[in-house]
C-alpha positions as CSV (number, residue, x, y, z in Angstrom):
1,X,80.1,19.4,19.7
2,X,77.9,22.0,18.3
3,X,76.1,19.7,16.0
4,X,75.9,17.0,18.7
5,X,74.0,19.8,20.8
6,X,71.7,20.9,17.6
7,X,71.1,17.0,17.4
8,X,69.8,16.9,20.9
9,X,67.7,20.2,20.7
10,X,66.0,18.7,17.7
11,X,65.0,15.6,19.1
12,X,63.4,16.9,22.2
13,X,61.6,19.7,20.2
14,X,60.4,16.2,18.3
15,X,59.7,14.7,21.1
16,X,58.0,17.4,22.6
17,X,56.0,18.0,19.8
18,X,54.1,14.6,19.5
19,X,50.4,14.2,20.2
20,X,49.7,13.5,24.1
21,X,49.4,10.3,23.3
22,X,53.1,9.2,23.0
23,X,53.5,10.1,27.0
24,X,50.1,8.7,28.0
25,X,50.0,5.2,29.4
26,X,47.7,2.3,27.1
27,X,45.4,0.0,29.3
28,X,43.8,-2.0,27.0
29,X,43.9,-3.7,23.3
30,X,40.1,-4.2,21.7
31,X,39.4,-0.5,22.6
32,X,42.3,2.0,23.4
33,X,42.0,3.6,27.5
34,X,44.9,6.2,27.4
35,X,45.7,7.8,30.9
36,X,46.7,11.3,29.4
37,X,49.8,13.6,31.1
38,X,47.2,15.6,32.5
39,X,45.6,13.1,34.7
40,X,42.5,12.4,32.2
41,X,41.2,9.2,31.1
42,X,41.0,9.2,27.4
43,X,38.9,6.3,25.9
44,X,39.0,5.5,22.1
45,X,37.0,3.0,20.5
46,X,37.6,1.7,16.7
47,X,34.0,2.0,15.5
48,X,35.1,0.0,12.3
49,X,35.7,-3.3,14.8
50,X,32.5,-2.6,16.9
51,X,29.5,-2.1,14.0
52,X,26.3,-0.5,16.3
53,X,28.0,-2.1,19.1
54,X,28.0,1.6,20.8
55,X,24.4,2.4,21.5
56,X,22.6,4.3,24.7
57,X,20.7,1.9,27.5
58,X,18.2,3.4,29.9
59,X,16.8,2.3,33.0
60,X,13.3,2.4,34.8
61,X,14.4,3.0,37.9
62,X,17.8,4.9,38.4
63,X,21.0,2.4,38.9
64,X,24.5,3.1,39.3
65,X,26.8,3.0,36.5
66,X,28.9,-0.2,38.1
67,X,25.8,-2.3,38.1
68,X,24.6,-1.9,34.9
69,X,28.0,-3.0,33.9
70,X,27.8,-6.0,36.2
71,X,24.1,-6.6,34.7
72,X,24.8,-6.2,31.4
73,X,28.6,-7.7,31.3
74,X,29.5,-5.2,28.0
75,X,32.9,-3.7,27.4
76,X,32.0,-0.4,28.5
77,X,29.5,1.6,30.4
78,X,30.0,5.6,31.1
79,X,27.0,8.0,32.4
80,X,25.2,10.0,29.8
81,X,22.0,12.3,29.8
82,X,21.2,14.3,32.0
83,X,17.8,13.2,34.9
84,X,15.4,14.4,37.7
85,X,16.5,12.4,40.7
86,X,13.4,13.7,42.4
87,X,10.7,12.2,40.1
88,X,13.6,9.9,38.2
89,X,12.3,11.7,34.6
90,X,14.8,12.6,31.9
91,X,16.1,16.1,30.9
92,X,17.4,14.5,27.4
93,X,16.1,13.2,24.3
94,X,16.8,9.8,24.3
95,X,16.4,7.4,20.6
96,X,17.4,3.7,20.4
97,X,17.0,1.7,17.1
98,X,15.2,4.4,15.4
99,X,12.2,5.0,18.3
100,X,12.0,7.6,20.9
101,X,12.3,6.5,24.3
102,X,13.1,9.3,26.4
103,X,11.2,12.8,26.5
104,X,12.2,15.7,28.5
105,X,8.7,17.2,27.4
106,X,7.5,14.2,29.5
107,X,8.9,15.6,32.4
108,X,6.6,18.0,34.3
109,X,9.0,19.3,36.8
110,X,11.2,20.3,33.9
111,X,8.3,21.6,31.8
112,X,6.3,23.8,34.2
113,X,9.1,25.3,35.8
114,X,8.5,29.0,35.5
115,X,11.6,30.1,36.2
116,X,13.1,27.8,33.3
117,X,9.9,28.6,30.7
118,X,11.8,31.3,28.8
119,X,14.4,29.0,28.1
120,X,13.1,26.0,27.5
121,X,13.7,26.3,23.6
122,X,17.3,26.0,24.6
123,X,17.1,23.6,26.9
124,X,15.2,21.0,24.3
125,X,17.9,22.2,21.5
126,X,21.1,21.0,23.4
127,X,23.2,19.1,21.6
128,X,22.9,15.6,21.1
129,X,25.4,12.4,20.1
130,X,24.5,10.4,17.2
131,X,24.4,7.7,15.4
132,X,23.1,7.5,12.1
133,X,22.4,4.8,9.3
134,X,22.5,5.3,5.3
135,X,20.1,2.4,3.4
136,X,22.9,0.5,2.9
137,X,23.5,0.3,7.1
138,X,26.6,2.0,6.8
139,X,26.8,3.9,10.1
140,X,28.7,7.7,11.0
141,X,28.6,9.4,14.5
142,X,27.5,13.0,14.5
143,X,27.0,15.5,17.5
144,X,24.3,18.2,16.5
145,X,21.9,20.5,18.3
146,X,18.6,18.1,19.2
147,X,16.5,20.2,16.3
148,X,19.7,20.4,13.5
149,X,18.4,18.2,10.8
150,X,20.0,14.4,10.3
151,X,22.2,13.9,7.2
152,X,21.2,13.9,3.8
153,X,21.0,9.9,3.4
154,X,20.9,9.4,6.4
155,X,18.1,8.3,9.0
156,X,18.7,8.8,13.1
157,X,19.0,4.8,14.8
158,X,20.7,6.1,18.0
159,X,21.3,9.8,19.8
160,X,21.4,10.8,23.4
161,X,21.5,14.3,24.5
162,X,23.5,15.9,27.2
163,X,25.7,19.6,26.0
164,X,27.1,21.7,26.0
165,X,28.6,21.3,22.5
166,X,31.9,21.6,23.0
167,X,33.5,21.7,19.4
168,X,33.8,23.0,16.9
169,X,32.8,26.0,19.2
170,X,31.2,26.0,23.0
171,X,27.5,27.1,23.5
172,X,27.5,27.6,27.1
173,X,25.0,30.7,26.9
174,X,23.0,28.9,23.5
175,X,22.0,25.8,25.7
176,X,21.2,27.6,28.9
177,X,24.0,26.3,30.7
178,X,25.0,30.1,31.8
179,X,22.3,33.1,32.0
180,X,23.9,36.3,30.6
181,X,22.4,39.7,31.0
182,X,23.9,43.2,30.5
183,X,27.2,41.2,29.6
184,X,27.7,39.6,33.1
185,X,26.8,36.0,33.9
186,X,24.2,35.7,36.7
187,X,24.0,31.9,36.8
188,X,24.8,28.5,35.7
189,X,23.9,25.0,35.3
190,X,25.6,21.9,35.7
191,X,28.4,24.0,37.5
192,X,29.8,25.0,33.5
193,X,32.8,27.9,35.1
194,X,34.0,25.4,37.9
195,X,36.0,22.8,38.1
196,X,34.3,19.3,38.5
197,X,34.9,15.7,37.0
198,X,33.2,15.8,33.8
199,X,32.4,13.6,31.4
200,X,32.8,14.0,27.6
201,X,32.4,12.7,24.0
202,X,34.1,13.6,20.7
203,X,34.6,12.3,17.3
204,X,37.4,12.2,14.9
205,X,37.7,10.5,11.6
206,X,34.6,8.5,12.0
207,X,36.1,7.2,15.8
208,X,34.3,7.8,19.4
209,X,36.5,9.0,21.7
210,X,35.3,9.7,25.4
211,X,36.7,11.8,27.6
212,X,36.6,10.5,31.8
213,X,37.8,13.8,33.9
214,X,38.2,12.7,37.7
215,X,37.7,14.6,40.8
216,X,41.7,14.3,41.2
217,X,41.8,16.5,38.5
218,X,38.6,18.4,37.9
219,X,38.4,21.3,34.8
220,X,35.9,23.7,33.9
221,X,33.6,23.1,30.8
222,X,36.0,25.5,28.9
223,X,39.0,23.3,29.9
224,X,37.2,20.2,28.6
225,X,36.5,22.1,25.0
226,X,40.9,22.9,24.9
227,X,41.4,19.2,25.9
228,X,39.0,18.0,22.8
229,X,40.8,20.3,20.8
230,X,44.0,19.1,21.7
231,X,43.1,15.5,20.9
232,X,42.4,16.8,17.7
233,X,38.5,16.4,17.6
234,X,36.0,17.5,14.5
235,X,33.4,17.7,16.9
236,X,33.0,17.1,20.7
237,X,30.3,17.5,23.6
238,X,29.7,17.2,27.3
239,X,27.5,14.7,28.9
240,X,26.5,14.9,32.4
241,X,29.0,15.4,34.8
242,X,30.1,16.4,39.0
243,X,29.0,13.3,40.7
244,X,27.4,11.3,37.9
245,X,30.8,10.8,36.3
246,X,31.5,7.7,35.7
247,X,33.1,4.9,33.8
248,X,33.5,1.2,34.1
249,X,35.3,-1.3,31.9
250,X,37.2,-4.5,32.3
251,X,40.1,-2.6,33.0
252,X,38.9,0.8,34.5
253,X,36.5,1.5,37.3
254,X,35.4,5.6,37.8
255,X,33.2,7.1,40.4
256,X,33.2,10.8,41.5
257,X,30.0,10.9,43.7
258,X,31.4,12.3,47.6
259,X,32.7,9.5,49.7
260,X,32.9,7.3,46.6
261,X,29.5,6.7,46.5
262,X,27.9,5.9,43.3
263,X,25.4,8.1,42.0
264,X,22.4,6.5,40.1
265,X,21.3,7.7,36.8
266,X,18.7,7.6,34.1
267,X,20.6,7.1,30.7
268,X,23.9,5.3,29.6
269,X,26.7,4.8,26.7
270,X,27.1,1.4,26.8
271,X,29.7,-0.5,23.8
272,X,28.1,-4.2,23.7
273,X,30.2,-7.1,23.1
């Protein structure tokens, strides 16, 4: 009886000791949507079956998530870079296909605000998702700070910004996301200590993983970073989040704007077809 209980303790401790993903539920085949134990959608795209498939799309005039997706009919669209909904003008970098097409320098509300001048450095610098080509069009995902050089080899065909990095360490307070002074903090953007649906991205072995947080179950920017690392990722990084989270896909549809009201936005991750 004894060894029959030893048997049972060993194979729960097993059990219990797989990653999240052997209790999470799988929605999908080309691309993997896992709905994680604790209540997070957990997107995890192959990028050996989907060659610069995954690439960002921008808009003229701000649209919602869902209609972009209904516009441009890929397998996945989920809200990005962060925007100015009063003059519609980004707060991120944005490249596609090797050419600059967003400029938060081109943004004069962002740019001649005083009270954000002594931190604009950081604010340029915050990290940024990648997607970068060798001469051969082999392609790797990176997440660096905006002014981190590109990899030896390598030239820079897609990135869109966002932050904070997440992983390998959080840099709340080195891309102005929280305002410390004397040791206290005395503000924050983008709501980084509460808990709000977020949106995040992360990389492991070469593989996109993003990272849908809804308003049922809304974390801190901390709590996002230990969920990354619990999914095991090299490297990991917010994008935009509160009300502009969202996701749509064949199978999944997100919003967390009040009243389920989509929010429109500036910049997108789209995965083509």
């Amino acid at each position: 009886m004894k060894k029959f209980s030893y048997f049972l303790v060993a194979i729960l401790f097993y059990l219990l000791s797989l990653p999240l993903q052997a209790n999470a539920k799988f929605l999908s085949h080309d691309y993997k949507i896992v709905h994680d134990p604790q209540g997070v959608y957990v997107v995890e795209i192959n990028t050996s079956k989907f060659k610069d498939k995954l690439k960002p799309v921008i808009v003229s005039e701000l649209e919602t998530n869902a209609n972009l997706y209904k516009m441009l009919k890929p397998q996945i669209v989920v809200n990005a870079g962060f925007f100015d909904p009063k003059n519609q003008k980004t707060v991120s970098f944005v490249t596609i296909n090797e050419q600059l097409v967003l400029n938060p320098n081109d943004n004069e509300n962002l740019i001649n605000n005083k009270v954000l001048t002594p931190y604009m450095d950081k604010i340029l610098n915050r990290s940024e998702f990648r997607v970068l080509s060798d001469e051969k069009g082999k392609l790797i995902y990176d997440i660096a700070s905006h002014n981190e050089p590109i990899k030896e080899g390598y030239k820079l065909k897609h990135s869109i910004q966002a932050g904070p990095m997440l992983l390998p360490e959080l840099k709340l307070e080195d891309e102005f996301f929280i305002l410390v002074r004397k040791g206290k903090i005395i503000s924050e953007s983008a709501s980084s200590l509460h808990k709000y649906a977020r949106t995040a991205i992360g990389i492991r072995n070469n593989n996109v993983y993003l990272f849908i947080i809804t308003n049922e179950n809304p974390m801190t920017l901390k709590e996002v970073a230990e969920l990354a690392k619990q999914w095991g990722m090299e490297k990991a990084m917010a994008f935009d989040g509160g009300g502009s989270t969202s996701f749509d896909s064949k199978e999944l549809h997100i919003i967390s704007e009040k009243d389920n009201q989509a929010r429109k936005l500036k910049s997108f991750l789209v995965l083509f077809k």
